[in-house]
C-alpha positions in Angstrom: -24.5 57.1 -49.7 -22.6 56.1 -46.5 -22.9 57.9 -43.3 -20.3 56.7 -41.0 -20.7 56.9 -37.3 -18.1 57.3 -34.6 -18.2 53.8 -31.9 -15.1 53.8 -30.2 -11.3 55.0 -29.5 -9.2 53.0 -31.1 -6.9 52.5 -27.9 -10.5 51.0 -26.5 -9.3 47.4 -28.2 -6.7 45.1 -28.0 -5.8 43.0 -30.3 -7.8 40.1 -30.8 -10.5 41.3 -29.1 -14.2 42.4 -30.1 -17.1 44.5 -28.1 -20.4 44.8 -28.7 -21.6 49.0 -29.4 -24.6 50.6 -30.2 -24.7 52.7 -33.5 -27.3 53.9 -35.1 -29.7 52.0 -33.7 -28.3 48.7 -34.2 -26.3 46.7 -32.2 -22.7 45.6 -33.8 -20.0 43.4 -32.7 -16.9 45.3 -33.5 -13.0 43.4 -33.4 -9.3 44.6 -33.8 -7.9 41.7 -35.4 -4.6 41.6 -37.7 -4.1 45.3 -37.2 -7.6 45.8 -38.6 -11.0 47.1 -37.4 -14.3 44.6 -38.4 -18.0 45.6 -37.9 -20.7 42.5 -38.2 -24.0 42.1 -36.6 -24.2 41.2 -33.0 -26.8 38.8 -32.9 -25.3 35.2 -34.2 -27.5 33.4 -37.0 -28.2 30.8 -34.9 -30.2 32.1 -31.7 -28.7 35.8 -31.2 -25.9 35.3 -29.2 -23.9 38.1 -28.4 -21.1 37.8 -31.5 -19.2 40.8 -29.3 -19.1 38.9 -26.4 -17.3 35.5 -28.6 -13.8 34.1 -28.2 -11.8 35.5 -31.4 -9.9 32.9 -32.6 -7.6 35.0 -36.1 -10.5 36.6 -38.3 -13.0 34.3 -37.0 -15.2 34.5 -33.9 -17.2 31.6 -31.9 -20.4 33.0 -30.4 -20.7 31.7 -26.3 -24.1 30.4 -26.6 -23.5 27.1 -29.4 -20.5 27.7 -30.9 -21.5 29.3 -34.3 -18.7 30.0 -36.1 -18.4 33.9 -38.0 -15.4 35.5 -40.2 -15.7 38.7 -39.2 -14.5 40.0 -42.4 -16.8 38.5 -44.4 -20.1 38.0 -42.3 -20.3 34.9 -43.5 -19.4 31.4 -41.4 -16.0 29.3 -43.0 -18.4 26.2 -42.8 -21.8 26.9 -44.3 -22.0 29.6 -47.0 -25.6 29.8 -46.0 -25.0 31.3 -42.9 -24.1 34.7 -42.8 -24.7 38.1 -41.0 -24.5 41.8 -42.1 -21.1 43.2 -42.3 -20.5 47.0 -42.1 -17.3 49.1 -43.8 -15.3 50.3 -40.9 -12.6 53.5 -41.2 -10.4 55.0 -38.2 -9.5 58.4 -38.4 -8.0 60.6 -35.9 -8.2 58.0 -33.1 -12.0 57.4 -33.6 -13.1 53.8 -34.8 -16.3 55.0 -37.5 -18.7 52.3 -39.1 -20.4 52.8 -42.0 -24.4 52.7 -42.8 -26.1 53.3 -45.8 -28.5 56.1 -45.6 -31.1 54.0 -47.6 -31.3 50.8 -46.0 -29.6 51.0 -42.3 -26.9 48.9 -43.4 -23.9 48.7 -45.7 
């Protein structure tokens, strides 16, 4: 079962740009990006760089620390299929950005 939980407004992002919230526990770089919401891990593959904090270039983010590249649709980077992060079901209702987790594992 998914549990979604509430992160933001919706009027909190522009488009093209991506934060970095706390939800249940975890820490998730969220973007607004082609009239879309995205969830994915914050912590880059690489060494942990703050995904949220990244320059969102379309779909894809850059982390600041070395550059890692992440579709933030996918998890996954457009170079190297082996290198991916979690990626989490987002919904908006009412105004309220809402990520999903699963209720077995912590994430969807």
């Amino acid at each position: 079962m998914v549990e979604y939980v509430k992160v933001a407004r919706v009027e909190d992002f522009a488009e093209g740009e991506g934060r970095t919230v706390e939800a249940a526990g975890r820490w998730l770089a969220v973007f607004r990006t082609g009239g879309a919401f995205y969830a994915i891990d914050n912590a880059c593959p690489h060494m942990a760089g703050p995904l949220g904090a990244g320059r969102l270039d379309g779909r894809v983010v850059t982390c600041p620390l070395h550059g890692w590249r992440i579709d933030v649709a996918t998890g996954r980077s457009p170079t190297n299929e082996h290198v991916r992060v979690a990626r989490f079901d987002v919904r908006v209702d009412d105004g309220w950005v809402s990520v999903g987790f699963r209720s077995s594992d912590g994430e969807s």
